[in-house]
N, C-alpha and C positions, 0 to 999 in steps of 0.2 A: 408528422412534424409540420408546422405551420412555420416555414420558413420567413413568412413577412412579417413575425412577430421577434426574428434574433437579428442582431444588429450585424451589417456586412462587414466583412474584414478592412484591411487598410489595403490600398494595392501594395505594398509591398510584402505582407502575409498572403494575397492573392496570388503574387508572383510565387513568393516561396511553396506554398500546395500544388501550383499547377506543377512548378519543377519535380516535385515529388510525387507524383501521379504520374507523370513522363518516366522517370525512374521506377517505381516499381511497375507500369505497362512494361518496362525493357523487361525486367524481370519473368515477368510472367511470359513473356514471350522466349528468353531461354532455355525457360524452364517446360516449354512445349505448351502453352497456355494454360497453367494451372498453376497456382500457389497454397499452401496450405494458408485456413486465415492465420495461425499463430504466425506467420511468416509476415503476412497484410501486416499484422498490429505491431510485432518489431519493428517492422521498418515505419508504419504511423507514429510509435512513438519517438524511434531513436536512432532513424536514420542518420549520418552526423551533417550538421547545418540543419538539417531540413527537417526532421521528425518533432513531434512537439514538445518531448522532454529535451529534446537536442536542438530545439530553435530558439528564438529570442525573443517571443512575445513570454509577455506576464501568465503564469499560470495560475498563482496562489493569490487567495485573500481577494477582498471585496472589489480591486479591480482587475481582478484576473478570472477563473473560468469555476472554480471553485475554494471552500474555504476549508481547513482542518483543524483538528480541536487545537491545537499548541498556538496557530493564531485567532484561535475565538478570545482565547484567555490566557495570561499568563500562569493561572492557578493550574491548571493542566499539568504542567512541567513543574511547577512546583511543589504539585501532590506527588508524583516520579521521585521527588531528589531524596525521600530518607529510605526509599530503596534501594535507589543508586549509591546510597552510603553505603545499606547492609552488602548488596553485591560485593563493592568495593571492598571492604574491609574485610569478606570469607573472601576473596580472590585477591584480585590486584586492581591500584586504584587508578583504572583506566575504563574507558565508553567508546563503545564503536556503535553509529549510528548508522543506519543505511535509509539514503536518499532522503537529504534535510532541509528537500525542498528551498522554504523562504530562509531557513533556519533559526527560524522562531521557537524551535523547541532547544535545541542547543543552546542560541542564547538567554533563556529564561531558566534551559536546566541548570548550566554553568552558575548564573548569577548568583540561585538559591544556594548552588552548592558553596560558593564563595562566604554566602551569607551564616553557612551551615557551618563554616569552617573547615570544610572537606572537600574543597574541589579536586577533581583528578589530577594525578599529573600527566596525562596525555587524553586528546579526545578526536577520537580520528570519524572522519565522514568519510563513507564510502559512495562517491557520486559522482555520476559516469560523464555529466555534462558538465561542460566547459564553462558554459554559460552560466549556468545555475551555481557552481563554485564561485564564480566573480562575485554574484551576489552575495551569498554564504560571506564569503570572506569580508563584504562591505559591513553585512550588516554584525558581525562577530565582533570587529573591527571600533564600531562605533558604541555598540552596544557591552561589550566586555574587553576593552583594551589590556587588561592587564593580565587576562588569559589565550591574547592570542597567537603568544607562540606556543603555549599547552596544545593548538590543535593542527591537525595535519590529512591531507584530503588526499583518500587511495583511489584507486583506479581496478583493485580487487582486491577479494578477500586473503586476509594475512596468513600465511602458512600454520601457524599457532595464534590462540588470543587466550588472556583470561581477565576476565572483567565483566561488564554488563553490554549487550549485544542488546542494540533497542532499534524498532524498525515501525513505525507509524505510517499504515496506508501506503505500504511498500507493496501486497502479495498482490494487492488486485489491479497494478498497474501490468505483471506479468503476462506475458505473452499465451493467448487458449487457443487451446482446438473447439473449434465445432463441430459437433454430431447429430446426426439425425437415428434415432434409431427407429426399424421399422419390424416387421412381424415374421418378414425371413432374412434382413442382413442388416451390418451396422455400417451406416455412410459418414462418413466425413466431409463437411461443407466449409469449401475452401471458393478462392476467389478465381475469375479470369477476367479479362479485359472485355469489353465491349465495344460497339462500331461508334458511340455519341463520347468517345473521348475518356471514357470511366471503366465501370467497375461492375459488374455481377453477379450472384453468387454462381457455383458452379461444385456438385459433387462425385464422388468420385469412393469407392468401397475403401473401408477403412483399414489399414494396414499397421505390422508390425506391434509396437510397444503400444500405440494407442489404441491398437483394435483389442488387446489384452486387457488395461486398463476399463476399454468400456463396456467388454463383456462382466466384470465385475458391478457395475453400478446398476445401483435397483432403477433403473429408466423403461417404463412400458414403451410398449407401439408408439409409433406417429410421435416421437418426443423428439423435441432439440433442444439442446443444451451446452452448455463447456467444461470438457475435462481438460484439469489442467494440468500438465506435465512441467512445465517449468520451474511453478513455486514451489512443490512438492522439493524438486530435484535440488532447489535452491537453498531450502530448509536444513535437507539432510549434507549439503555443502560445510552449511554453517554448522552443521553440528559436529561434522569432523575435524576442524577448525579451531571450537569452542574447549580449549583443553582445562577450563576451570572457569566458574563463573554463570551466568543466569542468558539465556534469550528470550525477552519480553517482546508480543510481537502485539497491534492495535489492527483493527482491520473491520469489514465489514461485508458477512459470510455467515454460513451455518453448519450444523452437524450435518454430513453427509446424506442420512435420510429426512432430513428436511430440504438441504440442498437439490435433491432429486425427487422432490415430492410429484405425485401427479397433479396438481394444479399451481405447479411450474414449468407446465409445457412446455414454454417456449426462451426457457431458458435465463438468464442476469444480467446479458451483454448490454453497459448503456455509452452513450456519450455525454459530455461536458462541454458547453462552449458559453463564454458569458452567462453563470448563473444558470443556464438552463439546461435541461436534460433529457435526448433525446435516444431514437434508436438504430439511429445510421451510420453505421461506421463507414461509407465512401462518401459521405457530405463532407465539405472544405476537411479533405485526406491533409494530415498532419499541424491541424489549428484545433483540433479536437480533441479531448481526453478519450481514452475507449479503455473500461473498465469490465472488469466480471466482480462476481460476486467472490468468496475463496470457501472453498470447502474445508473445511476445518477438520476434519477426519482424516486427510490426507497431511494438512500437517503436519499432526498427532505422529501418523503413521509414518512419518519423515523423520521426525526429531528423537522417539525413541525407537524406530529402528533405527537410527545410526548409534545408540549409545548416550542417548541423553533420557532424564528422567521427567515426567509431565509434572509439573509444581502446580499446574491447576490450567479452568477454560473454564469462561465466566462472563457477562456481559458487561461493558464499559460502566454502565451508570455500579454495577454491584460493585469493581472494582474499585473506582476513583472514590467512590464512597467509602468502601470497608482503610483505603489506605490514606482519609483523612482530608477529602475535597471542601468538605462541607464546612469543619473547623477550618479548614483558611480559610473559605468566604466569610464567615463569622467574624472572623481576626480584622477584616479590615472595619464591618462595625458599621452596625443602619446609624449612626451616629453621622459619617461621613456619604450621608445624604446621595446625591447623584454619582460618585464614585461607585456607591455600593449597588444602586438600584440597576445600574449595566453589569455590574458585576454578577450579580444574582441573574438576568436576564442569559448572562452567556453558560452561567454552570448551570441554567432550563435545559439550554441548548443541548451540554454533553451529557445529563441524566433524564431526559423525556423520553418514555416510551418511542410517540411521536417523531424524535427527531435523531440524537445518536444513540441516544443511550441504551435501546434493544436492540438495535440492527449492528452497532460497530459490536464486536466481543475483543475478547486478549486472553490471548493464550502464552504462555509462557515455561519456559524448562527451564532446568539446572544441570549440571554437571560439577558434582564434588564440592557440592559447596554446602557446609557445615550448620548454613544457617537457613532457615523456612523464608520461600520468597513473600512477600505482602501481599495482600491481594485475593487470595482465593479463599480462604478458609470460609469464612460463611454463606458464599454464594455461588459454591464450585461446581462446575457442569460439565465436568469430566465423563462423565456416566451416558450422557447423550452423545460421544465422540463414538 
């Protein structure tokens, strides 16, 4: 990473990382100098005040660290709403989103559903920061006033839901372990403190539920990587949860034996910071996004082992395609000139090979719901799960 090429923080985001680098140093020193990294990356991302999903800089959209499809285009959220009708209509007509971000996708889904004549009567966010609600709520607020007592902001998942459960670039913000696998034992690479004020990696034989786990994954010798235990756990949460209704989940990950390929050595783990993307998770600790990839075999393995059905897994551009992307960019019409020509430019963006359109996929389940989800039928990739 050529640090002289990203732009320095403000001192007061200076301030706020060093406090958090003081704080998990305390950490790791209670804990006898070692932390696991899924431990590092919770507390990087959601330490409260100080972690980056839980601080107060801008993370979304062109002036924040990165951008997601709901805010490329509003077409995004709009190709979603005549699913989010069919959900609603075999279930009940309610949307629980997790983590809505700018909430650019809620306000655009909302709007279309209004347009559709079918908006919900409740639409609940589940998002755990303080901060980022304030937002939520500004922009709901401005942008769809007359739905926004329809929505209501949790703090955890609902004891029962039935409706459509939607989660965009939710799994890879999840907390991973690192592994190194070697030719006679499997290590887990976790963090400890160092004498220059930071952070260096540090391992240690791998234990318990995770040494089980990654005795299962096709990883040769000399491999690092991240199994991830949390999203997995998190999936099959939700699907105990899910007592009627659809989980549509957006992300960007692979089939497991792609996932563990051998020339993915060294594993998915990146960071975010203004636009750019690097691979250092102790640079400016908690001003950073720190991301894996999501193995998508383990969610598979999450959502109908708990009792939910696979309605399909398929890559983004097949999906938003097959459920009608193209026909709304059409709809507005090369008639309307430079409207249309950024329009066309952002829906490149979610169907390029190149850029989301192979790398993010959507996987999605059902539970008891009477009607076929959109989406997968001609371009289902179940088969590689």
């Amino acid at each position: 990473m050529n640090e002289a090429d990203i732009p320095l923080p403000d001192p007061d985001a200076a301030t706020s990382s060093a406090a958090l680098v003081r704080q998990i140093r305390a950490e790791i020193d209670a804990c006898g100098g070692w932390i696991s990294f899924a431990r590092y990356m919770e507390l990087a991302l959601y330490a409260p005040m100080l972690g980056y999903y839980s601080g107060g800089a801008r993370k979304f959209g062109s002036g924040g660290d990165f951008v997601t499809a709901p805010e490329l285009t509003p077409l995004f959220a709009r190709t979603l709403a005549p699913l989010a009708v069919i959900v609603m209509a075999a279930s009940k007509p309610q949307i629980l989103e997790f983590g809505a971000g700018s909430a650019a996708l809620a306000a655009d889904l909302l709007a279309e559903l209004v347009r559709l004549e079918r908006p919900p009567e409740q639409y609940f966010i589940l998002e755990l920061s303080g901060e980022l609600r304030a937002r939520q709520y500004d922009t709901l607020r401005a942008r769809v006033p007359g739905l926004i007592d329809r929505v209501a902001w949790l703090d955890r998942l609902p004891a029962g839901f039935a409706g459509l459960m939607l989660g965009n670039e939710v799994l890879d913000a999840m907390p991973v372990h690192l592994v190194r696998w070697t030719a006679s034992e499997i290590l887990e690479r976790g963090v400890a403190a160092n004498a220059e004020g930071g952070f260096d990696w540090a391992e240690r034989l791998a234990i318990g539920p995770l040494l089980e786990r990654a005795r299962q994954l096709p990883a040769a010798p000399q491999y690092v990587s991240e199994v991830a235990l949390a999203a997995p756990a998190w999936v099959a949460e939700c699907a105990r949860r899910l007592t009627r209704g659809a989980l549509l989940l957006f992300d960007y990950g692979f089939p497991r034996a792609e996932f563990y390929h051998p020339q993915r050595s060294s594993g998915t783990l990146m960071c975010h910071y203004r636009h750019r993307a690097h691979t250092d998770p102790f640079w400016l600790t908690g001003l950073n996004d720190i991301t894996a990839h999501v193995d998508f075999t383990a969610v598979a393995e999450a959502g109908v082992g708990n009792g939910l059905e696979l309605a399909g897994f398929t890559s983004q551009a097949a999906f938003l395609m097959e459920c009608g992307l193209l026909e709304r960019l059409a709809a507005i019409g090369p008639s309307d000139g430079l409207d249309y020509l950024r329009a066309a430019s952002k829906v490149q963006k979610l169907l390029s090979p190149s850029e989301m359109g192979e790398l993010f996929k959507v996987i999605g389940f059902t539970r008891e719901l009477d009607a076929m989800l959109p989406g997968f039928a001609r371009g289902d990739r179940s088969h590689t799960l």
